[in-house]
C-alpha positions in Angstrom: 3.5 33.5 -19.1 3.2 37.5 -19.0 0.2 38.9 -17.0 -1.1 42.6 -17.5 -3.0 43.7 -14.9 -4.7 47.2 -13.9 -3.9 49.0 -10.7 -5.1 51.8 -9.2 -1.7 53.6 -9.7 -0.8 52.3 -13.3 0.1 49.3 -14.7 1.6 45.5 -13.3 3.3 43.7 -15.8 4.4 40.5 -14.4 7.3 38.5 -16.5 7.4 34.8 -16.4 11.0 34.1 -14.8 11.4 31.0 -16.4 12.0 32.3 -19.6 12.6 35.8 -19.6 13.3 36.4 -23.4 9.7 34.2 -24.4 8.8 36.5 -21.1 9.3 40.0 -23.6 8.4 39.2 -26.3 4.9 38.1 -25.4 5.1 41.5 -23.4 5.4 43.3 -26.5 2.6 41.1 -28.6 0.7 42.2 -25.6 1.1 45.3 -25.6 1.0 46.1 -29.2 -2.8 44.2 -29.3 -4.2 47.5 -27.9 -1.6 50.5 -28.2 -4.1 53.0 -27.0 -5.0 51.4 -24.0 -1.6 51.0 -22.4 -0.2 54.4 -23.6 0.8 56.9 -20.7 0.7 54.1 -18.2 3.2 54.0 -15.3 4.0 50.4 -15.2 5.6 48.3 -11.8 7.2 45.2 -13.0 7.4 41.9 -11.1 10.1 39.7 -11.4 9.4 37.0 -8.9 12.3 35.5 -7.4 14.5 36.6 -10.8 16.9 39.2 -10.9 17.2 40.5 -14.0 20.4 42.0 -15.3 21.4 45.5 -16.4 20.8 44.6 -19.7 17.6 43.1 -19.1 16.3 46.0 -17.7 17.6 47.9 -20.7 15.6 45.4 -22.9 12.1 46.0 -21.1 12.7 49.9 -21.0 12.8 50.0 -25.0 9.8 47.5 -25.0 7.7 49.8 -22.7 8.8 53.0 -24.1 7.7 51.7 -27.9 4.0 51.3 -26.2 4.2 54.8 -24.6 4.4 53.0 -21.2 6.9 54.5 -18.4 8.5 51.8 -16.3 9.0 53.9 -12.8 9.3 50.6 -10.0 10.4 46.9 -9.8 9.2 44.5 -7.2 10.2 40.8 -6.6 11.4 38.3 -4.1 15.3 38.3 -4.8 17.5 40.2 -2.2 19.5 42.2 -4.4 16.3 43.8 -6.4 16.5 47.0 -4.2 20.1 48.0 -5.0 19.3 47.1 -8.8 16.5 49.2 -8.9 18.7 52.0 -7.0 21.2 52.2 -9.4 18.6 51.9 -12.6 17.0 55.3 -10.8 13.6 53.5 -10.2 11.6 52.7 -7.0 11.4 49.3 -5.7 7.6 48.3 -4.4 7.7 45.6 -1.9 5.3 42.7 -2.7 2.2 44.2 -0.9 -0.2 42.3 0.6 -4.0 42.7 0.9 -5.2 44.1 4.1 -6.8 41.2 5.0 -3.9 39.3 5.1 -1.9 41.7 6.8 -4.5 41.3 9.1 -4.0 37.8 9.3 0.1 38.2 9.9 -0.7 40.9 12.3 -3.0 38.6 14.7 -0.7 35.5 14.0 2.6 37.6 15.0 0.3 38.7 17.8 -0.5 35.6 19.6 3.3 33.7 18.7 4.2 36.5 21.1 1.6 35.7 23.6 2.7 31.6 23.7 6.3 32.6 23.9 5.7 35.0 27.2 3.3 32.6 28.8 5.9 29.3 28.0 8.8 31.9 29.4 6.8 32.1 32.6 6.3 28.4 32.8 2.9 28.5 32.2 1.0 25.3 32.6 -1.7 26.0 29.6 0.8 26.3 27.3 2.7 22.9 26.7 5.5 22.5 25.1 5.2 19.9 22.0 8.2 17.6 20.5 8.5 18.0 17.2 7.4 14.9 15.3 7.7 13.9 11.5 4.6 13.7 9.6 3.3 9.9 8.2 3.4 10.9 4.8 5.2 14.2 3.2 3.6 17.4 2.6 2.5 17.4 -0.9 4.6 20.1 -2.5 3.1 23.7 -3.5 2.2 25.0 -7.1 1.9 28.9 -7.7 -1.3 29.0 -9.6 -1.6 32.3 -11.7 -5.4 34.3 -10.8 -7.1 34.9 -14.1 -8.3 38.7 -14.4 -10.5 40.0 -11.7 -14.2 41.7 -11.7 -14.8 45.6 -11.7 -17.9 45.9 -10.1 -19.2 49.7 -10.4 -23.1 50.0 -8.6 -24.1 53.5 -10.1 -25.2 55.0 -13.4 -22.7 56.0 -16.2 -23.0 59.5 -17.1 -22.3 60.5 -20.8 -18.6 61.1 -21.1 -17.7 59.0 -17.9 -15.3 55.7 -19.3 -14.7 52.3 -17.3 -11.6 50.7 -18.6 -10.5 47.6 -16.5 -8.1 44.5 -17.7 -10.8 41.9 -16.5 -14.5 41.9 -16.4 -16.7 44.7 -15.8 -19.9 44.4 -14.4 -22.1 47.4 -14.0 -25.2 47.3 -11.3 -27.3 50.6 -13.1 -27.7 52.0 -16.6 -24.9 53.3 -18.9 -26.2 56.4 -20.4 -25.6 57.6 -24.5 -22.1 59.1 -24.1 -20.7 57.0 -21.3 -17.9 53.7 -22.4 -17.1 50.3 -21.0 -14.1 48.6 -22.4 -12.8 45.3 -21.0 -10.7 43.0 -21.4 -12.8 40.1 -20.8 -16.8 40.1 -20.7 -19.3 43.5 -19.7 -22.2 42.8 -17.8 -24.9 45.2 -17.3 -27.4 44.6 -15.2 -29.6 47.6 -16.5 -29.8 49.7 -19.7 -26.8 50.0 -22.0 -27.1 52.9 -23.8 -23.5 54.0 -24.6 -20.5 52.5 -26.0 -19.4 48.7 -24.8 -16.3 47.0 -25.9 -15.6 43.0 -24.6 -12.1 41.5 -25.0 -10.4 44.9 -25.2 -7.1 42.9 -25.6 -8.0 40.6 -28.8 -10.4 37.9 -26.7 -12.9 37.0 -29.7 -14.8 34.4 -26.7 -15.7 37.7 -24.4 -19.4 39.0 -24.5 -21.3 41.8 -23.9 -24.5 41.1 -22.2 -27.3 43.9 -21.1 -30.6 43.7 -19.4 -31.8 46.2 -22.2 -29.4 46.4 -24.8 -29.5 49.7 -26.6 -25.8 50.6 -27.5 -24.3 53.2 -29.8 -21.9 50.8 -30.7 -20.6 47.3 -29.4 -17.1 46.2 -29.7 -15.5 42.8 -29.4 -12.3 42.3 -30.1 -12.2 43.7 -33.4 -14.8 43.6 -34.5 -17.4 46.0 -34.5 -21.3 46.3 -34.2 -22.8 50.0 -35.4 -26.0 51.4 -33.9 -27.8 50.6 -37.2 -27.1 47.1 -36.4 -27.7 47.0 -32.7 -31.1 48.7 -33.4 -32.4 46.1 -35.4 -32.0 43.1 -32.8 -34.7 41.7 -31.5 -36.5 42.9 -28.4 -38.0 41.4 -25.9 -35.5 41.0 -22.5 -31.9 40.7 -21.5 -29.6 40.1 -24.2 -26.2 38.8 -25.4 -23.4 39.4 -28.2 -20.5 37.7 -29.1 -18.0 37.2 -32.3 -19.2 34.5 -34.2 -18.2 34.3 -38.1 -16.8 37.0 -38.0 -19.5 39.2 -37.1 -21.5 40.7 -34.2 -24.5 38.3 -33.0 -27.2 39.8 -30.6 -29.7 37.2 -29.1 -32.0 37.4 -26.2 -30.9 35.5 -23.0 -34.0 32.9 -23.5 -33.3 31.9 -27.1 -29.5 31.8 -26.5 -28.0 28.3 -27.6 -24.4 27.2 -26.4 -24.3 25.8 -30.2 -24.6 29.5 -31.1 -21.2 30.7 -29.0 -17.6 30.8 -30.4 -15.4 27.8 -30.2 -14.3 27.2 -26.4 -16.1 29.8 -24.8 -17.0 28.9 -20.8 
């Protein structure tokens, strides 16, 4: 599976290592769904414990390049991913961690050091434990892939400000005529939505766009498209909801919203 994901500094593109040619050409599928919103992205790619080959790097340039997308780093587990990188003239980016968990490692390292001073002085407090087998194995570990996170922004949208995030966006204030939203998965605004909002940026028909007072130039999921003119004419009366069904925009309100009424398979 290939994940797209938004970073501060450009674009991660993770490629699954298990098959690396099913791996690019979902990549470019991917890519191609929205052109516009990848283009002039510098992208770090994540290889996992793979190394690719010289080839395979010249493979993923021309995919990248077609979307207007500049591969500038590689990161990964394997050893030998440094010196590749080197000689392809791109950075390597060491698999960074969050800073709470470098936290965590930092206090861990911290107090290993501690019990290995106080058992070198002979300490008393400190035992020293023989090493035992467990009853029963240790259930072996599965990498589960995170779906797309949460933007949360907590002020009002100016017009001609634009939120563009690969997950969900949620938006704690109003979104003035002027200002956009477009997401990958569902937008959320918890106050007036006055400018333009576009759910499932990346071809997700099941995302929704839901408002506290929806009043939107123009909604967008997927592809299809909801005008003014037709946003205008749904019904008042508190928060409300639209999604893709029948190929078509449907605006309810919260209250009178049905699970009957949402797309095939939608959570």
């Amino acid at each position: 599976m290939t994940l797209l994901r938004g970073r501060r500094d450009g674009l991660e593109v993770r490629v699954s290592s298990g098959d690396l040619d099913g791996g690019f050409t979902e990549l470019r599928a991917r890519l191609a769904e929205r052109p516009s919103f990848f283009r002039g992205a510098p992208a770090v790619v994540d290889f996992g414990a793979r190394l690719p080959t010289s080839d395979d790097l010249s493979r993923l340039h021309g995919i990248l390049e077609e979307a207007g997308v500049e591969l500038r780093a590689l990161t990964g587990s394997d050893d030998n991913l440094p010196a590749l990188a080197n000689d392809a003239s791109l950075t390597f980016s060491a698999p960074l961690l969050s800073p709470s968990a470098r936290s965590l490692v930092a206090d861990f390292a911290g107090a290993r050091n501690d019990i290995a001073q106080r058992r070198r002085r002979g300490d008393s407090s400190v035992p020293r434990t023989a090493h035992t087998e467990p009853a029963h194995p240790a259930p072996a570990l599965q990498l589960v892939e995170t779906g797309p996170s949460t933007l949360y922004h907590s002020e009002t949208l100016r017009g001609g400000q634009v939120l563009h995030h690969n997950g969900n966006i949620v938006v704690v204030g109003d979104v003035n005529p002027g200002a956009e939203l477009v997401a990958g998965g569902d937008v959320l605004v918890f106050g007036r939505l006055a400018g333009i909002a576009h759910a499932g940026a990346q071809g997700d028909e099941n995302a929704r766009i839901l408002a506290v007072d929806l009043r939107a130039t123009q909604l967008r999921i997927a592809t299809f498209i909801a005008a003014d003119s037709d946003v205008a004419h749904a019904e008042r009366g508190g928060p409300e909801v639209a999604f893709a069904r029948d190929g078509r925009i449907v605006i309810v309100t919260l209250d009178r919203l049905d699970a009957s009424m949402l797309p095939e398979h939608a959570s």
